[in-house]
VEXFI-579592 format. One record per residue (C-alpha): residue in three letters; x, y, z. Coordinates in steps of 0.5 Angstrom, whole numbers, plus 2048, in hexadecimal, padded with zeros to 3 digits. Layout:
REM residues N
ALAXYZ ...
***
This chain:
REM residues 477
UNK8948959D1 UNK88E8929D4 UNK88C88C9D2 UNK8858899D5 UNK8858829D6 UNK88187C9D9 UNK8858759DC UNK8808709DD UNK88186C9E3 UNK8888669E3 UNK88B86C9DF UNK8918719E0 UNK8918789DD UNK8978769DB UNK8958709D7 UNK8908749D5 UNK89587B9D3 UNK89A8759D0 UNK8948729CB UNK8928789C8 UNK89987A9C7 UNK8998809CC UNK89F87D9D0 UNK8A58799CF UNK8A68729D3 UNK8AA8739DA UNK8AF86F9DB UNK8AC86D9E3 UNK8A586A9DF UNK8A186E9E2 UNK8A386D9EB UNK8A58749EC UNK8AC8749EB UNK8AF8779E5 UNK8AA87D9E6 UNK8A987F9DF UNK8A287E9DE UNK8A28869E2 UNK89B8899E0 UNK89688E9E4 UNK89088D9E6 UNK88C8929EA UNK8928989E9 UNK8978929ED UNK89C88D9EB UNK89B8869EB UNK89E87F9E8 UNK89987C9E2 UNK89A8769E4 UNK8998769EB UNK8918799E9 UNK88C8729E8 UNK8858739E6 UNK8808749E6 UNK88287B9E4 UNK87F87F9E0 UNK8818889E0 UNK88788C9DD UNK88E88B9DC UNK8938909DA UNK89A88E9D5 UNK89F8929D4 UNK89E8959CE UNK8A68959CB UNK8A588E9CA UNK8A088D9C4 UNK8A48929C0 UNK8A988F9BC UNK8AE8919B5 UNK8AA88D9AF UNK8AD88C9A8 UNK8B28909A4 UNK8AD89299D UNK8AF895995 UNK8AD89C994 UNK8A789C991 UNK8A58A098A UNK8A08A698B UNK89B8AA987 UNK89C8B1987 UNK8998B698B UNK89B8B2991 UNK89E8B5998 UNK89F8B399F UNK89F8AD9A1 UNK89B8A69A1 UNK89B89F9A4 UNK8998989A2 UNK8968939A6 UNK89588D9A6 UNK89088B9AC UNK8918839AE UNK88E87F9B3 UNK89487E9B7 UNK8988849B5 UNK89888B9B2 UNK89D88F9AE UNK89E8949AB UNK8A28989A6 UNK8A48A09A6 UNK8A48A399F UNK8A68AA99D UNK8A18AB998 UNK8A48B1994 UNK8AB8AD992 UNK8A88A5994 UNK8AD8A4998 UNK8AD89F99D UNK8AF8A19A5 UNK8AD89B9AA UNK8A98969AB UNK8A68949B3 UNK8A288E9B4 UNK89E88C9BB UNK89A8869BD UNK8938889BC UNK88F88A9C3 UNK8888869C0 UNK88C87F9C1 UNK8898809C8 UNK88387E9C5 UNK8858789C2 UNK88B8769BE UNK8878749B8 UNK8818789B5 UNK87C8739B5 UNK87D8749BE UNK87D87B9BC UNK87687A9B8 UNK8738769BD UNK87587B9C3 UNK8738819BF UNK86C8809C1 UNK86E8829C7 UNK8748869C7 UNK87488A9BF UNK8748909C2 UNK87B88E9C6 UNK87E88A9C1 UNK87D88F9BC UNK8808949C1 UNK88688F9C2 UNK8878909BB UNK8878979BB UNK88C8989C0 UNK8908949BC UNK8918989B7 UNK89189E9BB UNK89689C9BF UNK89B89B9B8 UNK8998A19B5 UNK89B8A49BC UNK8A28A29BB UNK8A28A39B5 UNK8A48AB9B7 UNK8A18AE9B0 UNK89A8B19AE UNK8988AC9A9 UNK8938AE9A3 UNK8918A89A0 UNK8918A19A1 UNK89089A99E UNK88E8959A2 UNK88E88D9A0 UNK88A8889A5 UNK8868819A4 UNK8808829A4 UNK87D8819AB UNK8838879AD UNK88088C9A8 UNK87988B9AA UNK87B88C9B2 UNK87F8929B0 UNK87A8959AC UNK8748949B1 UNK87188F9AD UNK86D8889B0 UNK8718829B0 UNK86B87E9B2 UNK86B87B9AA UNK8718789AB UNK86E8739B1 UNK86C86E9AB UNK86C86B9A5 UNK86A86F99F UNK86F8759A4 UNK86D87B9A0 UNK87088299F UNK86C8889A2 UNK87088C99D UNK87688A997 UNK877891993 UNK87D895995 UNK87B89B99B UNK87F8A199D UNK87E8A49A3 UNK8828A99A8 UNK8848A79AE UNK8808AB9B2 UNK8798A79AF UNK87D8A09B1 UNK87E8A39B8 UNK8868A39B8 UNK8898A99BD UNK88F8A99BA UNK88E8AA9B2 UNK8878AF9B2 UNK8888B29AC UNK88D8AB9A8 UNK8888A99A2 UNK8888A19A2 UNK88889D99B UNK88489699E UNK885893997 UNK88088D996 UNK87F886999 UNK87F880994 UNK87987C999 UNK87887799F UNK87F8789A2 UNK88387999D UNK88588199D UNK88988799A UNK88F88499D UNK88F87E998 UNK88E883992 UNK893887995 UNK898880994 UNK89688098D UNK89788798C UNK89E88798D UNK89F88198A UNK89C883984 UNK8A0889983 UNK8A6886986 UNK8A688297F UNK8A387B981 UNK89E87897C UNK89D87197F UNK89D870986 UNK89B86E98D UNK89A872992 UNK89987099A UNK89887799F UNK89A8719A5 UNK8968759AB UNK8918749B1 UNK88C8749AB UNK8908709A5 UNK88F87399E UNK89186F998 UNK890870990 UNK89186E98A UNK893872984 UNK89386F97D UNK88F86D978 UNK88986C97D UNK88B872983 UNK88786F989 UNK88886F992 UNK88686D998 UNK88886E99F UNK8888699A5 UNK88886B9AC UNK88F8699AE UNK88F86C9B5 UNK8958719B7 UNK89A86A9B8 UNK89E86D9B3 UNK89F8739B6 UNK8A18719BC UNK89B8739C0 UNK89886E9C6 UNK89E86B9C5 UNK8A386A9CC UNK8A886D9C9 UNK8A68709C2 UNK8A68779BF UNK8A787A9BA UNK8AD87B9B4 UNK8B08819B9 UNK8B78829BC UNK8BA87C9C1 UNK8B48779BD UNK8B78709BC UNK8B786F9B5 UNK8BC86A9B3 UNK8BC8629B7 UNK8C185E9B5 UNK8C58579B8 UNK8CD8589B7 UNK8CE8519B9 UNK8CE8529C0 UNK8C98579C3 UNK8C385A9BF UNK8C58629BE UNK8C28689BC UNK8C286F9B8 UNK8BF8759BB UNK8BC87B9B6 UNK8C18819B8 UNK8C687B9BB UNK8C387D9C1 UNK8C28799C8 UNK8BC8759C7 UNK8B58779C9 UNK8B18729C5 UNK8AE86E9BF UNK8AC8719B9 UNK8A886D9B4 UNK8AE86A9B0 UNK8B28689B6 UNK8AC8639B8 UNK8AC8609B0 UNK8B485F9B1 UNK8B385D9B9 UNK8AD8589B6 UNK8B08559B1 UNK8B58539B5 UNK8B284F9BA UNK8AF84D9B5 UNK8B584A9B1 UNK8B78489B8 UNK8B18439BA UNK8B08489C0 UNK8AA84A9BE UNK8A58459BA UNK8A18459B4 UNK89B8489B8 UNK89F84E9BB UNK8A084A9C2 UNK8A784A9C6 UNK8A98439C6 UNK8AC8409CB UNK8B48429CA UNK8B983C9CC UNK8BF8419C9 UNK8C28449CF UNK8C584A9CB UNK8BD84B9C7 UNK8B98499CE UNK8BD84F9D2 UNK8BA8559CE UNK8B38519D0 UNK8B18559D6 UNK8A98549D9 UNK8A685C9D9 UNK89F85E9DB UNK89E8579DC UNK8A08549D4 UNK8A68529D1 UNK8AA8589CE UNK8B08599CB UNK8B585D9CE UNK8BA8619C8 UNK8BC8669CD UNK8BD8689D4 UNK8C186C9D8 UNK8BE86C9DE UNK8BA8749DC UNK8B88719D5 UNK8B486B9D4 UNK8B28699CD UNK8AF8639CB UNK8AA8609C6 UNK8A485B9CA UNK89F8569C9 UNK89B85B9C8 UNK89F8619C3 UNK89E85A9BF UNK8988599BE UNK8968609BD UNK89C8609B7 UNK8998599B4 UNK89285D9B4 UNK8958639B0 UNK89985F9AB UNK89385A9AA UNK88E8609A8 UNK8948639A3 UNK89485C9A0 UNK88E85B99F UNK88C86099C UNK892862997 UNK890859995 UNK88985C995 UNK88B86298F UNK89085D98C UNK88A85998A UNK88785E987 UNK88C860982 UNK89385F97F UNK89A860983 UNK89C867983 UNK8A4868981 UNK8A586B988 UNK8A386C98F UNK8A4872994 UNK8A387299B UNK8A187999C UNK8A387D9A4 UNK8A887B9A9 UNK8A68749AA UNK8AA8719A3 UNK8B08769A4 UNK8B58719A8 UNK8B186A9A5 UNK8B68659A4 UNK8B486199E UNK8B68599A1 UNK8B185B9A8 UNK8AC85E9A3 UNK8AC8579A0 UNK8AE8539A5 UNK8A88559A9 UNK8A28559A3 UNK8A085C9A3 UNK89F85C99B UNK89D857996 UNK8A2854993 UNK8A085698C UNK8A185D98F UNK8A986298D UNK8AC864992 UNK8AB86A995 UNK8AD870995 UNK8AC87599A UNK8AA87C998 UNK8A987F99F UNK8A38849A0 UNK8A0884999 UNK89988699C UNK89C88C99E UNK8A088E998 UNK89B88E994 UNK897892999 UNK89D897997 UNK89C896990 UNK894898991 UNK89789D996 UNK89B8A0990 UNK89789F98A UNK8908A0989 UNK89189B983 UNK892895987 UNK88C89798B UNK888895985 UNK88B88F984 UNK88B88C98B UNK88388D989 UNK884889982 UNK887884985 UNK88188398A UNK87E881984 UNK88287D981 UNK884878987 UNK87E872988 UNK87E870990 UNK87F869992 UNK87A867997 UNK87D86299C UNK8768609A0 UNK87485999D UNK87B859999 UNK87E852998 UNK884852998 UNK88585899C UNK8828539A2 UNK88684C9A0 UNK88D85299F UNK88B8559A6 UNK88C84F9A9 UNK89384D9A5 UNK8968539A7 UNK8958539AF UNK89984D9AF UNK8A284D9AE 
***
């Protein structure tokens, strides 16, 4: 898979592959040792690490490598007269998933899930925005070939297919200018439902799939976080928060008054930019604790470790925390424990703290991982304060995808990512996705995404209070 990349001049590709999430820490921080950071350029073999900018051209990863297993799903219920097989998915900033139907039966086969290609254009979408001025035509192609690239390992013909996205996503997807999303007041180019085939939207590997693209709800806030409220609803809930926790973070209430918000969390959360994060796959730590004697870890699948997924950072956060190793503002103290102060290692030329080390595998959390984590969890804070302002304590909360699945509760609480007045939260995985299957299903539940649309008000965040004076709570510990 190629990839064209620019490395600004004091940079490494690696860095730079690293950042974006297109490669994992190498063990050897990047002198040429370990060898894993292997790319091609030009048709020959070279070490990432090794390339400093200023360089600008095209890089090519290996393929395998983006395409993994996602989330076991229910079988879905289907109007009659369906055949053949349909896919929901749920387009994200950082991550794709998607989900296979037989849509004669409703019968669930698999799910596969990728980093999502466009991330080389920016981990969040306001840089996509900025940088689509230039590169709308590429960014846009990243996407595509993101979508061509889980439709391909699907092994099927798919006849039709719901797609859930934010806002920003559906208008790259549907080839829509994203120029009204570059200020205040943003604007939608298009908020009514479209259907589209797959050779109108130029995806090579799905010409004759028929694709729903339900509607967004406005600025930021998509089809995804209607798509959470659809499942939620049918699933029987009726007073509730929901928080979909991904680089682009979406949040409402249902209640009395239905409202949402979003935040530009960034994709700390999702373990990308992060030295050693990534996401809830196979050999992701997920579990941190302190046994009395050395810190210990659990891996997803019980396999070796690889690296950190989001809850990993909240139990090893929490941790130093408790322990003083880290102050209120996020910053290593220095450690006078030798016990604490033998984890503490310099990497990258800033403090760390150093899990795992096999002398292959090097997995730690920086100074850094830090500050990007305590920027992410200030925007959630903030804005879950900012809708609390607005309306009553709803009687739940949900954590919607693959963040909330291994949360603890006492490192969700002891690191402040929620109001206090907030319940604890439940996790309910994909639910962007799920309800992009309810809709795949059933024609019925198209109609109410669309309801829904109406009926929820968006809080606007700029200029918002309490917004700002909870940002800046929630960046502390």
């Amino acid at each position: 898979m190629k990839l064209s990349v620019t490395v600004p001049e004091g940079f490494t590709l690696y860095e730079v592959l690293r950042e974006k999430g297109f490669m994992k820490s190498a063990y050897c921080g990047g002198r040429g040792t370990c060898k894993k950071c292997s790319v091609r350029i030009d048709g020959k073999e070279e070490l990432a690490c090794l390339i400093s900018g200023p360089f600008k051209g095209e890089v090519e990863l290996r393929e395998e490598n983006f395409v993994a297993e996602g989330e076991e799903l229910e079988n879905v219920e289907v109007d009659s007269g369906k055949t053949g097989y349909g896919v929901s998915i749920d387009l994200g900033t950082t991550g794709v998933e998607v989900a296979l139907f037989d849509l004669s039966t409703g019968k669930f086969l698999k799910s596969l899930k990728a980093l999502n290609l466009q991330s080389a254009f920016g981990a969040d979408v306001v840089t996509r925005v900025e940088l689509a001025r230039e590169n709308y035509e590429k960014e846009r192609e990243f996407l595509l070939k993101t979508l061509d690239l889980l439709l391909r390992e699907l092994g099927v013909k798919v006849k039709e297919a719901v797609v859930v996205s934010n806002s920003v996503l559906h208008h790259f997807l549907l080839g829509l200018p994203v120029s009204g999303f570059e200020r205040y007041p943003f604007k939608l180019e298009l908020s009514e439902e479209v259907e589209i085939t797959g050779r109108e939207l130029g995806l090579e590997e799905s010409p004759e799939t028929v694709f729903y693209v339900p509607p967004p709800l406005k600025n930021f806030i998509g089809s995804d976080f209607l798509s959470n409220v659809l499942f939620l609803e049918e699933s029987g809930n009726g007073d509730f928060a929901v928080a979909d926790l991904g680089t682009n973070a979406e949040m409402g209430i249902y209640g009395e008054r239905k409202i949402a918000t979003s935040v530009p969390a960034g994709p700390a959360f999702e373990g990308v930019g992060l030295f050693s994060g990534m996401r809830a796959l196979p050999g992701a730590i997920y579990k941190v604790f302190f046994d009395g004697k050395a810190f210990r870890f659990l891996t997803i699948g019980g396999t070796k470790p690889i690296g950190i997924c989001a809850s990993g950072y909240f139990d090893a956060i929490y941790l130093l925390k408790s322990f003083r190793v880290l102050n209120k503002e996020g910053t290593f103290e220095n450690v006078k424990n030798p016990l604490l102060s033998s984890y503490i290692r310099e990497i990258e030329g800033q403090k760390a703290f150093v899990l795992y080390d096999d002398g292959e595998t090097l997995i730690a959390i920086t100074q850094d991982d830090i500050r990007k984590f305590l920027l992410a969890k200030g925007a959630v804070f903030g804005g879950l304060s900012a809708l609390l302002s607005e309306t009553k304590v709803p009687e739940k909360l949900f954590f919607s995808g693959a963040f909330g699945t291994h949360l603890d509760r006492r490192s969700l609480r002891g690191v402040g990512l929620i109001p206090e007045e907030l319940p604890d939260p439940t996790p309910i995985g994909n639910a962007a996705l799920k309800g992009a299957s309810l809709m795949l299903g059933r024609e019925k539940y198209r109609k109410r995404l669309k309801e829904l649309k109406e009926e929820f008000a968006v809080l606007e965040l700029a200029g918002n209070k309490t917004f700002e004076r909870k940002y800046i709570e929630g960046m502390e510990l």
